[in-house]
C-alpha positions in Angstrom: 17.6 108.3 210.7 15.9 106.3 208.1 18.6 105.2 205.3 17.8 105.5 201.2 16.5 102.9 199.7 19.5 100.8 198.0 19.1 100.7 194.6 22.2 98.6 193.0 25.1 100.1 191.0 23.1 99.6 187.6 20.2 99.3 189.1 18.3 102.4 187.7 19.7 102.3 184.6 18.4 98.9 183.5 15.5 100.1 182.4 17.0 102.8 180.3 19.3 101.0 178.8 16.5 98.2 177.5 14.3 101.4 176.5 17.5 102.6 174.5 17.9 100.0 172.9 14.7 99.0 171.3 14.2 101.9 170.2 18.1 101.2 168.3 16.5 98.2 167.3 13.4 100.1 166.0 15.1 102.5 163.3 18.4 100.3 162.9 19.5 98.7 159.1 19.5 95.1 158.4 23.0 94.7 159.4 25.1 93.4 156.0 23.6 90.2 155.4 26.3 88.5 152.5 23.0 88.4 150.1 21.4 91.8 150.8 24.8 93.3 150.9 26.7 91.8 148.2 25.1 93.8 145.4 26.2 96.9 147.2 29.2 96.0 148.3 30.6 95.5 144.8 29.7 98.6 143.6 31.6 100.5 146.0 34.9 98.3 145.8 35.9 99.9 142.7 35.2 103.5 143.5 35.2 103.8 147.3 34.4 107.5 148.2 34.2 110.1 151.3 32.5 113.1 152.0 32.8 115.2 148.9 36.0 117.1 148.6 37.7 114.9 151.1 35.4 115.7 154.1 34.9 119.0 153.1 31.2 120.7 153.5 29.2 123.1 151.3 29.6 126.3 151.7 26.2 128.4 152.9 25.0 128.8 149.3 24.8 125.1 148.9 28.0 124.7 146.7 30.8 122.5 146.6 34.2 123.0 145.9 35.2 122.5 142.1 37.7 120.2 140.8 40.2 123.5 139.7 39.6 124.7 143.4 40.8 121.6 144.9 43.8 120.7 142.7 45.0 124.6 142.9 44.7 124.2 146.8 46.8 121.2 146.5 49.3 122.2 144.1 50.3 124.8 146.1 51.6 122.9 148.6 54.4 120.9 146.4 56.7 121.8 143.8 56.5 119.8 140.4 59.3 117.6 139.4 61.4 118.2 136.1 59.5 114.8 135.3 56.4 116.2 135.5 57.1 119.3 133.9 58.1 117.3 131.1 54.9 115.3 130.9 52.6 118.2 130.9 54.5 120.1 128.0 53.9 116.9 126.3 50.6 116.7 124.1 48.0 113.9 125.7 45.8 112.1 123.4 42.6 111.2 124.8 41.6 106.9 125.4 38.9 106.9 124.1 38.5 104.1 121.5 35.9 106.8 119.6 37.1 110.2 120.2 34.0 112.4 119.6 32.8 115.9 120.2 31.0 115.6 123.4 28.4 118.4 124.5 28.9 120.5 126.6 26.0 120.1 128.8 26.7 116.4 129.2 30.5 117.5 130.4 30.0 120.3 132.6 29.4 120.9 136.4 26.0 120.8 137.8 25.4 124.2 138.9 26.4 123.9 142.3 29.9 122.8 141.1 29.2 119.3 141.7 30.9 116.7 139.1 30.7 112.5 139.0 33.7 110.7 140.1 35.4 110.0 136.7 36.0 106.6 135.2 39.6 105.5 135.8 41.3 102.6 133.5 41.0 99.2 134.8 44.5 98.5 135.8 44.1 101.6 138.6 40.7 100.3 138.9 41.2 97.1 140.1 44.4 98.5 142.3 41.8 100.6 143.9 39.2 97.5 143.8 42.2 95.2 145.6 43.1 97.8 148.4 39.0 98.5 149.3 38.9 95.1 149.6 41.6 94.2 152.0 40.4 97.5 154.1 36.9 95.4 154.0 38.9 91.9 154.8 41.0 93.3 157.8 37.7 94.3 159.6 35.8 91.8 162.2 33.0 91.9 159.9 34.3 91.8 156.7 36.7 88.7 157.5 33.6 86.9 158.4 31.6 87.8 155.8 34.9 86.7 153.1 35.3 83.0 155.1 31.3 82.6 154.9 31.2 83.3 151.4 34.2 81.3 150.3 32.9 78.5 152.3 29.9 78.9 150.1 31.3 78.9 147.4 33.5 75.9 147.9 30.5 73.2 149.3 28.2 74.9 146.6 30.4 73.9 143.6 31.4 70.6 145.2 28.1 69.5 145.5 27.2 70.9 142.3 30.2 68.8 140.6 29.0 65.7 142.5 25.5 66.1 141.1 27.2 66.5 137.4 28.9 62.9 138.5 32.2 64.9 138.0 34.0 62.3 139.9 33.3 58.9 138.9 35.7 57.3 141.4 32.6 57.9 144.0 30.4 55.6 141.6 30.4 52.4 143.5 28.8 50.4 142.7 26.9 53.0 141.5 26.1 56.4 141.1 23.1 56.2 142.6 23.4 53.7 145.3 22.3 54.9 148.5 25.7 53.8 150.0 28.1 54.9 147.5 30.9 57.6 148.5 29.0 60.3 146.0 25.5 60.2 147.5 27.5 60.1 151.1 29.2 63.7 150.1 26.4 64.8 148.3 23.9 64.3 151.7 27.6 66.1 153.6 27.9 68.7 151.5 24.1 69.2 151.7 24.1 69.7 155.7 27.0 72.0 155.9 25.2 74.1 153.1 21.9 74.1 155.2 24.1 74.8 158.1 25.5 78.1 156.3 22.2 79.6 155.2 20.8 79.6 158.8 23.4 82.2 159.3 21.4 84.6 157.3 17.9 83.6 157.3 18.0 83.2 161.1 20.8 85.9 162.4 18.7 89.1 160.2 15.4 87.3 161.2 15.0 89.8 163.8 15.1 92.8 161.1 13.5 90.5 158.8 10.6 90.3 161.1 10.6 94.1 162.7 10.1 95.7 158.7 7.6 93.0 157.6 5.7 94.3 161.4 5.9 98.2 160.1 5.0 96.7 156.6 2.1 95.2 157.9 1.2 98.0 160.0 0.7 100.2 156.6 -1.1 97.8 154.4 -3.5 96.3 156.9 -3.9 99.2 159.8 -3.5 102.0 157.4 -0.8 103.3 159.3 1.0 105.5 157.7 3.6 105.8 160.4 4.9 102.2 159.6 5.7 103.2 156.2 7.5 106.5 157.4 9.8 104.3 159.4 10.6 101.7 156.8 11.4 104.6 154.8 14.3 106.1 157.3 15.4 102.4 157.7 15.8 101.8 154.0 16.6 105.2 153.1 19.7 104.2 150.7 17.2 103.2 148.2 13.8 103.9 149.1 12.0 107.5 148.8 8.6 108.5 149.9 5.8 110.3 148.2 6.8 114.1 147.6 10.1 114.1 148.9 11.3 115.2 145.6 9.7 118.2 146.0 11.6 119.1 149.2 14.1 122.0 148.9 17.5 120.5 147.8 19.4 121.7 151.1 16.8 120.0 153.7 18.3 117.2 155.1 19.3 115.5 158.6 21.5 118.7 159.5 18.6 120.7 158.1 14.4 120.6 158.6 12.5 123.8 158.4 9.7 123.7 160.8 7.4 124.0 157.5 8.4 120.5 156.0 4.9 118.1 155.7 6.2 115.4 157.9 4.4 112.5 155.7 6.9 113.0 153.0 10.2 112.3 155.8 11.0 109.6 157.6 10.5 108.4 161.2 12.6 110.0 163.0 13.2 112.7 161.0 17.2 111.8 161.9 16.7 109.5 159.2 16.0 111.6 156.5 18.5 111.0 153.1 21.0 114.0 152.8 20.7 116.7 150.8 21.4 115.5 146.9 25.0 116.3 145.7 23.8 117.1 142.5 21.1 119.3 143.6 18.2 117.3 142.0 16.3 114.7 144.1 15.4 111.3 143.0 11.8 110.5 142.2 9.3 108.7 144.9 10.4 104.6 144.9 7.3 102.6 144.0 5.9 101.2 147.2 5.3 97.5 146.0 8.9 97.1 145.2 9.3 97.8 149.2 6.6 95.1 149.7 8.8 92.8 147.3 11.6 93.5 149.3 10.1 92.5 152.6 8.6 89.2 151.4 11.5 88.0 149.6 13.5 88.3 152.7 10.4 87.1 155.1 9.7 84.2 153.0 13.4 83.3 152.9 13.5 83.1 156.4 10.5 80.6 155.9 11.8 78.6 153.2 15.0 78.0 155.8 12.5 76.7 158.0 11.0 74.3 156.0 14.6 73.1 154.9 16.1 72.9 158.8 12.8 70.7 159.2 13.4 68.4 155.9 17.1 67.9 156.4 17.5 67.4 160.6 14.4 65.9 161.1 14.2 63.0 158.4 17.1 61.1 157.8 18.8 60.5 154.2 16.6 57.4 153.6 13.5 58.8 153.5 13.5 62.2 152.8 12.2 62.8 149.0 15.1 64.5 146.8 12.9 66.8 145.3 12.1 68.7 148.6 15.4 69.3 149.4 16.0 71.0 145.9 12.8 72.9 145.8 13.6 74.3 149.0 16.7 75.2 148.5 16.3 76.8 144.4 13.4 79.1 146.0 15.2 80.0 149.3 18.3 81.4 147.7 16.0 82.6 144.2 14.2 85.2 146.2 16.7 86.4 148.5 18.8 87.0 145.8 16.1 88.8 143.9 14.9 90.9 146.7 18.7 91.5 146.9 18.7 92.9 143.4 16.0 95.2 143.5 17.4 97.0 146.5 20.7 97.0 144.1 18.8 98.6 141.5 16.7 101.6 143.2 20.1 102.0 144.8 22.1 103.0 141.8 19.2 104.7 140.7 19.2 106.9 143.2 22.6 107.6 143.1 22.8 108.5 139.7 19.8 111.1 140.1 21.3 112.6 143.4 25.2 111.8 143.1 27.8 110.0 144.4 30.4 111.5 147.1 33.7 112.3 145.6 36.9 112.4 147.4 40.0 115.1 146.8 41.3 112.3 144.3 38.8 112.5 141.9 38.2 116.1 142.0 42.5 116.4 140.8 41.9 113.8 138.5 38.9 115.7 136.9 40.8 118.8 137.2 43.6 117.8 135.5 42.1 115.4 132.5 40.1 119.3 132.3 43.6 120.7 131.4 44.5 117.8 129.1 41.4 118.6 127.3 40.0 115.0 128.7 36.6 115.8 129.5 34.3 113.3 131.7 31.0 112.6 131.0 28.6 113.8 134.3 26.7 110.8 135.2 27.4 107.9 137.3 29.1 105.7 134.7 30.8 108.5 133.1 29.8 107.3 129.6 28.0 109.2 127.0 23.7 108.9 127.9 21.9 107.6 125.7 20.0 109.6 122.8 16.2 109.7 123.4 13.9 108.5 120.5 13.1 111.5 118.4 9.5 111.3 117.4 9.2 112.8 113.7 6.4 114.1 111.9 6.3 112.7 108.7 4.2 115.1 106.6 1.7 113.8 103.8 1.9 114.6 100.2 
């Protein structure tokens, strides 16, 4: 009887498991590089929210629960202290430093009940701020992205200071002698700071290198495909060309069969979800994805040429002005790249909302009761008039 042929434990699955995961790798996000991440990451440490209503979902007509709805739900289940009672029967005069009639289309729900988070004062703010934070720090990740940044932080300002001859103890004999303890610390401080941008430029290379491929695949092959992936990879901030006029409840739970599939991303998985406030935001300018991608490409590049510079000429020779040039436009357009994504962010969050949690919705609900009304945008602050063209009529 002829026997099977033997195939090893894992044997059949390695090649499934390598398929699997490039095509992870295909559609994953940059992991949080401390540059890329850092804009984002502030913004959510004073507000950190969850799905809205707590975890709660829409009901079938697309609607969410309302502030009243939450806080009566949650009322119910405790009975007010004589404290409390006290307070309320108490009349509550509103913060703000300019008390003002505010209208009430600017105050109200959107029409699907959804509201803003509201603004809270800064002492609860920075509470709030503080306990995101050490949720973040207490993580693998987020301890090693708070050591790498204060280790930034500490070699970049002592070099700085020993550039601003802040420490004139080091002078000897001079400041500028080759031999002296401040140009020793200075070409130190220099090498561990080379050392700690590698971390980013070289560990997201791999990302770096995989949407500048798909980037590249658009402009140059006309494949349209390439953008439709960049798209589900940077959908937090990015939004293709006529997916504002998809129907507000099509998202990743839901895609009609009708759907034009160049205005969604590849795969469709990555499609944004449906907008909160039941208004989509408008198509992000392509360039400002090509600006994206070659800021962080030609970081990468620019960490290159200073890895080169730095470990393969010694402090003798190598000309000063390299090393700073290198350095200015490595960190310059990372950081600006950075920024944009920070910007199109917010600005999509502010068109399609922000996920509130049940503490915001009682906090709405009661400042309602207080007559404390909360302005419905993102910053919860009054919008700004819109010039007023007049016709000035001729005598």
């Amino acid at each position: 009887m002829d026997n099977p042929p033997y195939s090893g434990r894992g044997g059949s699955k390695t090649p499934s498991l390598v398929q699997r995961l490039s095509e992870e790798f295909e559609t994953s996000r940059v992991p949080e590089g401390f540059m890329a991440v850092s804009g984002d990451l502030v913004s959510t440490l004073v507000a950190p929210h969850t799905p809205c209503g707590g975890g709660r979902t829409a009901s079938p007509s697309g609607e969410f629960p309302t502030a009243e709805q939450v806080a009566l739900e949650n009322e119910t289940k405790r009975v007010p202290s004589s404290d409390e009672q006290t307070i309320a029967a108490e009349p509550v005069e509103s913060t703000d430093k300019h008390p003002t009639r505010r209208p009430l289309e600017h105050t109200r729900s959107f029409d699907n009940g959804y509201h803003f988070p509201p603004k809270y004062p800064k002492g609860e703010a920075t509470k709030q701020a503080l306990k995101s934070f050490w949720k973040f720090f207490t993580t693998p990740m987020g301890f090693f992205w708070t050591i790498y940044g204060l280790n930034i932080v500490a070699w970049g300002g002592m070099l700085f200071l020993l550039l601003c001859n802040a420490a004139p103890a080091m002078c000897y004999p001079t400041c500028d002698d080759i031999d002296s303890p401040r140009r020793k610390w200075v070409e130190w401080d220099s090498q561990v700071l080379t050392g700690l941008f590698c971390v980013t430029a070289f560990g997201l290379a791999p990302w770096r290198f995989r949407d500048w491929y798909y980037l590249l695949k658009y402009r140059i092959m006309g494949d349209f495909d390439g953008l439709r992936r960049l798209a589900g990879i940077h959908r937090s901030w990015f939004r293709l060309k006529g997916s504002e006029e998809l129907a507000v409840d099509v998202g990743p739970e839901n895609i009609p069969e009708g759907v034009p599939r160049e205005v969604i991303p590849t795969p469709e998985k990555n499609i944004p979800n449906a907008p909160l406030t039941g208004t989509r935001a408008p198509a992000t300018a392509v360039w400002k994805l090509d600006f994206v991608i070659w800021s962080m490409v030609m970081n990468t590049f620019a960490q290159c040429g200073l890895c080169g510079v730095m470990w393969g000429m010694n402090r003798f020779d190598r000309p000063s002005w390299v090393t700073g040039f290198l350095v200015a436009i490595a960190c310059i357009i990372a950081m600006v790249g950075g920024y944009v994504m920070f910007l199109e962010g917010k600005k999509v969050k502010s068109i399609e909302g922000v996920p509130c949690n049940d503490r915001d919705l009682e906090r709405l609900a009661r400042d309602k009761e207080m007559g404390i009304p909360h302005w419905n945008n993102i910053k919860d602050k009054k919008p700004k008039e819109k010039k007023k063209v007049k016709d000035v009529e001729k005598a």
